[in-house]
N, C-alpha and C positions, 0 to 999 in steps of 0.2 A: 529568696536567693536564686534558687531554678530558674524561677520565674523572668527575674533581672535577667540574668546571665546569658540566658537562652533566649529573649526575645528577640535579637537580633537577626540569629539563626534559624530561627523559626517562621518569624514571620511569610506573610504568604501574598502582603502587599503589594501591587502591581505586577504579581506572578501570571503572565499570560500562553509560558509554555502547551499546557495541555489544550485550549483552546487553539492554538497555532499549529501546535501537532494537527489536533482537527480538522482544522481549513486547510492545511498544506497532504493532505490525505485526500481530501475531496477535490479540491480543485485540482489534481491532478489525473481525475477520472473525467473521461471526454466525458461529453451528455449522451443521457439516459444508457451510462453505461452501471454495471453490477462492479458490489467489490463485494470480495471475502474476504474477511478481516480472521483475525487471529483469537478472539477472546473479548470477556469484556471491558479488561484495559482499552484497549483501542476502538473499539465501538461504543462504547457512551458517552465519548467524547462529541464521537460523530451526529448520535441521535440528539445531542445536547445542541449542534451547532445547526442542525437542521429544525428540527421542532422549537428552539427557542430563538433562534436569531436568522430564522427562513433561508438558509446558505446551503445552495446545491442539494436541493430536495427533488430533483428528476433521480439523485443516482440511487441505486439501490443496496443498503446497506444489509450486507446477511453475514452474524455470526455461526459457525459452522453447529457450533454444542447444540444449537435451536432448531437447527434442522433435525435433530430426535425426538423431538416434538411432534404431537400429533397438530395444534392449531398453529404453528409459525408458516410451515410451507405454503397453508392455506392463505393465509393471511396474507404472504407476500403475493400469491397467484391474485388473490386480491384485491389488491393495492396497486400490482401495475396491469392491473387490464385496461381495456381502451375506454376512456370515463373516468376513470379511478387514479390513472398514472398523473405524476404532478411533473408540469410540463418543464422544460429546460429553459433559463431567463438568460436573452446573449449577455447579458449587463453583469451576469454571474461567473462570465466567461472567463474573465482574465485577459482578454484578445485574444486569446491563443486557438481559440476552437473553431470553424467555421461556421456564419448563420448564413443563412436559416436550418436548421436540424428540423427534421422531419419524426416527427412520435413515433415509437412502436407501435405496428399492429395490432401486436396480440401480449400478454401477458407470460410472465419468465417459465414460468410453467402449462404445459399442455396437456396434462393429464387431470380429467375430473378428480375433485376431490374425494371421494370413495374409493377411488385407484390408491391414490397417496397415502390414504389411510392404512393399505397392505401393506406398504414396504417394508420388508424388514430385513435383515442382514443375511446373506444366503454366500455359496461358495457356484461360483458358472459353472455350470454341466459341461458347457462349450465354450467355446473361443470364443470372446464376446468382442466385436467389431463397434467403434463407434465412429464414423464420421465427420469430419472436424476442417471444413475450407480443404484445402488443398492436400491435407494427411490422414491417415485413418490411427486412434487411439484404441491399444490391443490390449484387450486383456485376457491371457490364457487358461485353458478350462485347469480348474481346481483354485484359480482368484475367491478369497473373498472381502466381500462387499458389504460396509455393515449399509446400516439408514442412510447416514449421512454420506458417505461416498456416493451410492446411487442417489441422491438426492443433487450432489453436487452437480456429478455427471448429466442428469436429467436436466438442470437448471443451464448449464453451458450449451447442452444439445439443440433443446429449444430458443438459445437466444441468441448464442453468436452469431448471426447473419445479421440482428438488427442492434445489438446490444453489446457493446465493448464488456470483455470479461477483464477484472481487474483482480488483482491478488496485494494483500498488505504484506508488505516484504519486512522480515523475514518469515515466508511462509511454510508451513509444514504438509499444507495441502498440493502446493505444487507437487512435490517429491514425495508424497506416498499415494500417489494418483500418476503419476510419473508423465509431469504435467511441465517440469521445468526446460526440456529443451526449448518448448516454443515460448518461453517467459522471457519477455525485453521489457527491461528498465526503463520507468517513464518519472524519472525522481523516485517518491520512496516507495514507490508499487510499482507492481511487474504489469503488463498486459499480455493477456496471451494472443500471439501471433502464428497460429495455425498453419506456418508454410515453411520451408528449407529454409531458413535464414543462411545456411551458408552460400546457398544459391545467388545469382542476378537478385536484384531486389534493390530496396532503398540502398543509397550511399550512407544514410547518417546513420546505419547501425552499426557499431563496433564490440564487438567481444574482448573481453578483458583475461587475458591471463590468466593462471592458476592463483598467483600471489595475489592478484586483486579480487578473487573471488568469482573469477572463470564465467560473469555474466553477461547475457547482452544487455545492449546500453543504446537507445534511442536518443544519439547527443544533442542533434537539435532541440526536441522537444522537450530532455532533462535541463538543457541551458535557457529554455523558453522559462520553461518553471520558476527554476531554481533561483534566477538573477530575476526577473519580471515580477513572480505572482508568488511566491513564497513569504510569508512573515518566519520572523525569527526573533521576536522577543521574548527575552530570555533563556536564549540559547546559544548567544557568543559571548565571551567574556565575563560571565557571569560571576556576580561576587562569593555567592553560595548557591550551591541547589541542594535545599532543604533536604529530599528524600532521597536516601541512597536508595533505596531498592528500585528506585525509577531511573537510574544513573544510564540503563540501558539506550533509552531516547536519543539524549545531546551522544552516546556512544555511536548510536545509529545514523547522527547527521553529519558527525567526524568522519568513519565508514564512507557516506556518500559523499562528500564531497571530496576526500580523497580516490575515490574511485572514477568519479567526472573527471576531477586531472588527469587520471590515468587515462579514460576515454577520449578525452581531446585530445591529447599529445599523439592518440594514435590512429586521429578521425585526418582525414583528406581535408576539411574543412578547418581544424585547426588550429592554435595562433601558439607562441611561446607566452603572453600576455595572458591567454584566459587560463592557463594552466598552472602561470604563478599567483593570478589572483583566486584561484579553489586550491590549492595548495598551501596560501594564509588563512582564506577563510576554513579549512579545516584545522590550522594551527589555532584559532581563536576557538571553536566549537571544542576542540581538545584539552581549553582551559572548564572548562563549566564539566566534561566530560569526566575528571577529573575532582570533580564534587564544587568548585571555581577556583577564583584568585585565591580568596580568603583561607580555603583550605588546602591548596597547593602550598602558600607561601606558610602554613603552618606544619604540613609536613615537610618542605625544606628546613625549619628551622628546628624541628628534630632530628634530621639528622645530620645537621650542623652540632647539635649539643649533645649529641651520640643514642638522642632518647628512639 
């Protein structure tokens, strides 16, 4: 009887959500850019979509827990040296990137591996100064730093001149690195952008409100994604989604999409048309968010019969 009852519900037939998670994570990282991901919910998906079905394997995928490791850092220093780094395919592109992309140099870390091997968590004697494009990132004596922060920091320092840093939003390392003012929305990762955003600069980047979640928002390149290069099955209108404890995801692309309307309605470039069409399409991601149809129209009908 379980068995009967629940096969509907359960089933996991033509469920392509977490694989589209993955490819709409990746394909949103320019080439031979870095991303910091959050944990292994959201990176095994990614190593799954690169080692098994060869998609955007130039970027570099780093869970932060791994960087307390002594062989991960190594391994990635690694992997993207010059030889080693697997090169960026325009065909992976989505159109959206420009070719020809040119390789890194040198690999994401620049410290021999016997250095890496000391690191360990300590508290600055002094005001530590890090350099970062147009800003300096401060951190005042008595900070501390376990592995992984300095490992993070080490890994931005040496790359962002040739290497897009990207962060899986919602990130925790932005903001205890105090990393988030220069973080602009590229869809559902942030990049960090190193300069006065409030300053001259690009037109298409728009800041959103406190009620939208106070971020910037790179609208071009979010509406490039989002309409163009994003899959989304099993993530609008969905009849069930099986697991609740994942309910967090389709939560995340209702979030974004409401937050893009927000951004266009307050972009120079945009229309009343693209703001009522991400304003359904968030109303559709809010039925699946929601657990789906199926389970929506079973809790109306509790509390229609008072249950």
């Amino acid at each position: 009887i379980p068995l009967v009852s629940n096969w509907e519900w359960a089933s996991r037939r033509g469920d392509y959500a977490t694989r589209d998670w993955a490819y709409n994570l990746l394909m949103s990282v320019e080439p031979y850019g870095i991303l910091f991901t959050n944990g292994d919910n959201d990176t095994f998906p990614l190593w799954y979509l690169q080692e098994v079905e060869g998609i955007r394997q130039d970027v570099t995928v780093i869970v932060g827990q791994y960087l307390y490791t002594s062989w991960f850092p190594k391994q990635l220093q690694e992997l993207t040296s010059p030889g080693r780094q697997r090169p960026f395919l325009p065909e992976q592109g989505g159109g959206i990137y420009q070719v020809p992309v040119v390789a890194p140099s040198g690999a994401i870390l620049s410290a021999p591996p016997e250095i890496l091997d000391r690191v360990v968590g300590a508290v600055t004697g002094s005001d530590l100064v890090i350099p970062l494009g147009e800003v300096e990132l401060r951190y005042p004596a008595g900070t501390y730093l376990d592995r992984g922060d300095q490992m993070t920091l080490a890994i931005i320092r040496d790359s962002f001149r040739e290497r897009p840093i990207y962060f899986a939003t919602p990130s925790s390392v932005l903001g205890s690195l105090g990393l988030e003012r220069w973080a602009v929305r590229h869809g559902l990762v942030a990049k960090l952008v190193p300069r006065d955003l409030e300053g001259p600069g690009d037109s298409g980047l728009v800041k959103l409100p406190d009620g939208l979640g106070g971020e910037w928002f790179d609208v071009p390149r979010t509406l490039a994604l989002m309409e163009g290069v994003y899959s989304y099955r099993g993530f609008t209108d969905r009849e069930v989604w099986t697991d609740r404890a994942s309910l967090n995801i389709p939560w995340y692309f209702y979030a974004t999409a409401l937050q893009l309307a927000g951004a266009v309605s307050r972009w120079e470039g945009g229309d009343e048309e693209t703001v009522r069409r991400w304003q359904e399409k968030a109303a559709s991601f809010l039925v699946t968010a929601q657990g789906g149809r199926r389970a929506a129209e079973l809790v109306a009908k509790g509390r229609e019969g008072g249950g």
